[in-house]
C-alpha angles and dihedrals in degrees: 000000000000093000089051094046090059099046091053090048089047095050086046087050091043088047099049102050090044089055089032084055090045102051084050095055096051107038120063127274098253091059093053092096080055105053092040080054097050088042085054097054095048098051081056093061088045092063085036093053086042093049094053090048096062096032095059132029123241100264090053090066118112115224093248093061085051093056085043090041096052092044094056096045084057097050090047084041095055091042091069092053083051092047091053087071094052086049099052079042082055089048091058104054092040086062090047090057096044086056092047088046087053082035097052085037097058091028100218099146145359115270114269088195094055092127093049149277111278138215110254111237095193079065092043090063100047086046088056095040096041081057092055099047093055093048094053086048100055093035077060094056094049099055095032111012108047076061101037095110116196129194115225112203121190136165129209133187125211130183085201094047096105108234102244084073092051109138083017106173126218130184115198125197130166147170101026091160098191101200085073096059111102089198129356092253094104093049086049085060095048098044087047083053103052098048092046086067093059097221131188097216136026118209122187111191105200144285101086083166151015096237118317134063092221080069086078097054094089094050111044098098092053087043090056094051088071104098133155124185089246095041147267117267138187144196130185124256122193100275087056093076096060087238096149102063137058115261119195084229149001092239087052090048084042092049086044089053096046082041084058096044090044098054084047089064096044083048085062102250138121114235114203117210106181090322148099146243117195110213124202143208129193092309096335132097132197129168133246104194125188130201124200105234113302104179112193096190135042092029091280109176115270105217095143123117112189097156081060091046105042091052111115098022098089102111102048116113093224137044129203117175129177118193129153117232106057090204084076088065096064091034102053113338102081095022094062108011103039094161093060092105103194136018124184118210128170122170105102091081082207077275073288083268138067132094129287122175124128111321098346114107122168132140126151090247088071081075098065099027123048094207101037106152133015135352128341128183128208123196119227125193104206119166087342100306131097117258114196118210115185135200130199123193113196118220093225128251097230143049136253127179096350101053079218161062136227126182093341108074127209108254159200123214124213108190116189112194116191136180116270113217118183098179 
């Protein structure tokens, strides 16, 4: 903690001298007491922001701090694309003395930097104006594209999938985490646009909450109004647990987790934790199966049981698992349970930035999962034919951290299954 402490101080030091260095190379002498003055006061919100960080948990923050707090966190963000350029402007002049040192070894000729390596203002001025484009962008993301909903429609065939579920329709929505909301009305959008779809069946992948059961009370009326005609059902992501805040005690963040799972059912829908429900239609069966969060990278809790779950369900022709973390799918999901045909994650939120058009996908997250966005398909060979198992990651409908989103847009999945027949 210590360790990690430093080494942020130390980044927010780096990246304020290197912006500090670059304001004074571009604006005019006179001006440099001002700038020393601004670069002052803002240091002091910077230890101001630090302090209240430390000093209240994330549920205890007002409104008001979250908006400061993100705004802060940008301006400090785009800072760091700025400083890149002082770097590269460090790089170089680093370069320059090493010549003139070869130069004064082997003494070939008389130093041509002899009054000194100066800054370049051409790289000044990127530094200043590469600060200014990331923060409109994620100031825009903020007011447009933490709200700009997309549906996500996609159709899959499967030879197991029983006839009478053919054209079976599923709606998918995940981490809606609710203590992020400023006002309902972007639960009210996303509830309008999941029952627009008609879905038979509604599917939340984790992640109700940030931290604390009371996050959902604003929202329950809105929450009760999802219904399919097969059911709505739930599982729990990592945020759910309450895991990333202090309770006074095990027995009070126990009593938080049953209240949640509590207001879920009130809300109407089943929440699944490692079991099964077996839905039927018309004589056929097939299983909807839910895991409690099971994280495969950055040491998230395992308190998924599939093998729990998943027990009973052997003989049905068709799968379906939700289950929150994706990483669970290549780690465990389609090395031990390949007929388990399609599983549905959400969590990774797509890191809410990165670039999708066309075939272009990129986003930081990529670095750290594998499947981070969208629909991924695995190959079985089972008694000599080719068994397909899909997964899809939802990109999340709400916000944590960033109140924002910036080139990866909060979503709604529609996901059609039809019978396959190759006859």
């Amino acid at each position: 903690m210590v360790l990690r402490l430093f080494l942020f101080i130390s980044i927010i030091v780096l990246v304020e001298y290197y912006f500090y260095q670059a304001l004074k190379n571009i604006i005019d002498l006179k001006h440099h007491r001002l700038i020393s003055i601004l670069e002052g006061v803002w240091i002091g919100v910077l230890v101001f922001t630090i302090i209240s960080i430390f000093l209240y948990q994330p549920h205890q923050w007002h409104d008001f701090f979250r908006i400061f707090l993100s705004i802060v966190a940008i301006i400090e963000i785009s800072k760091i694309f700025g400083s890149l350029f002082m770097l590269l402007d460090d790089l170089r002049r680093w370069f320059i003395l090493c010549f003139y040192y070869i130069q004064k070894l082997f003494a070939l000729k008389e130093n041509p930097f002899s009054t000194g390596i100066s800054r370049s203002q051409f790289l000044s001025q990127l530094a200043v104006y590469f600060t200014f484009i990331p923060f409109i962008g994620f100031i825009y993301g903020i007011i447009k594209g933490a709200y700009n909903f997309k549906i996500h429609s996609v159709k899959l065939e499967f030879e197991e999938l029983p006839k009478n579920f053919d054209g079976l329709k599923i709606v998918q929505i995940s981490d809606l985490h609710l203590g992020s909301f400023f006002s309902t009305q972007p639960v009210e959008k996303i509830v309008e646009l999941v029952l627009a779809e008609k879905p038979d069946i509604i599917c939340f992948t984790g992640d109700l909450v940030n931290n604390i059961t009371d996050e959902v009370l604003p929202y329950l009326s809105l929450l009760k109004k999802l219904e399919a005609p097969l059911g709505v059902y739930s599982i729990l992501g990592n945020h759910d647990y309450g895991d990333y805040i202090h309770w006074d005690s095990k027995d009070e963040k126990q009593k938080n987790l049953q209240r949640l799972i509590q207001i879920q059912r009130q809300c109407g829908w089943d929440i699944l934790l490692n079991e099964h429900r077996i839905i039927e239609k018309g004589n056929e069966q097939i299983a909807l199966i839910g895991v409690e969060n099971w994280g495969g990278n950055l040491h998230f809790p395992r308190y998924g049981k599939l093998d729990k779950a998943y027990q009973g369900t052997e003989h049905l022709p068709f799968k379906l698992l939700l289950s929150h973390d994706p990483s669970h799918w290549d780690l465990e999901v389609s090395k031990k349970y390949p007929d388990i045909q399609l599983t549905l994650s959400g969590h990774t939120h797509g890191f809410q930035f990165g670039v999708e058009y066309k075939n272009i996908r990129f986003s930081p997250v990529q670095w750290v999962y594998k499947q981070w966005a969208g629909l991924y398909k695995k190959t079985h060979l089972q008694s000599s034919a080719e068994k397909q198992q899909f997964l899809y990651v939802n990109r999340g409908a709400g916000f944590i951290g960033y109140p924002g989103r910036l080139g990866i847009w909060p979503e709604i999945t529609v996901i059609e299954l039809f019978h396959k027949n190759n006859g």
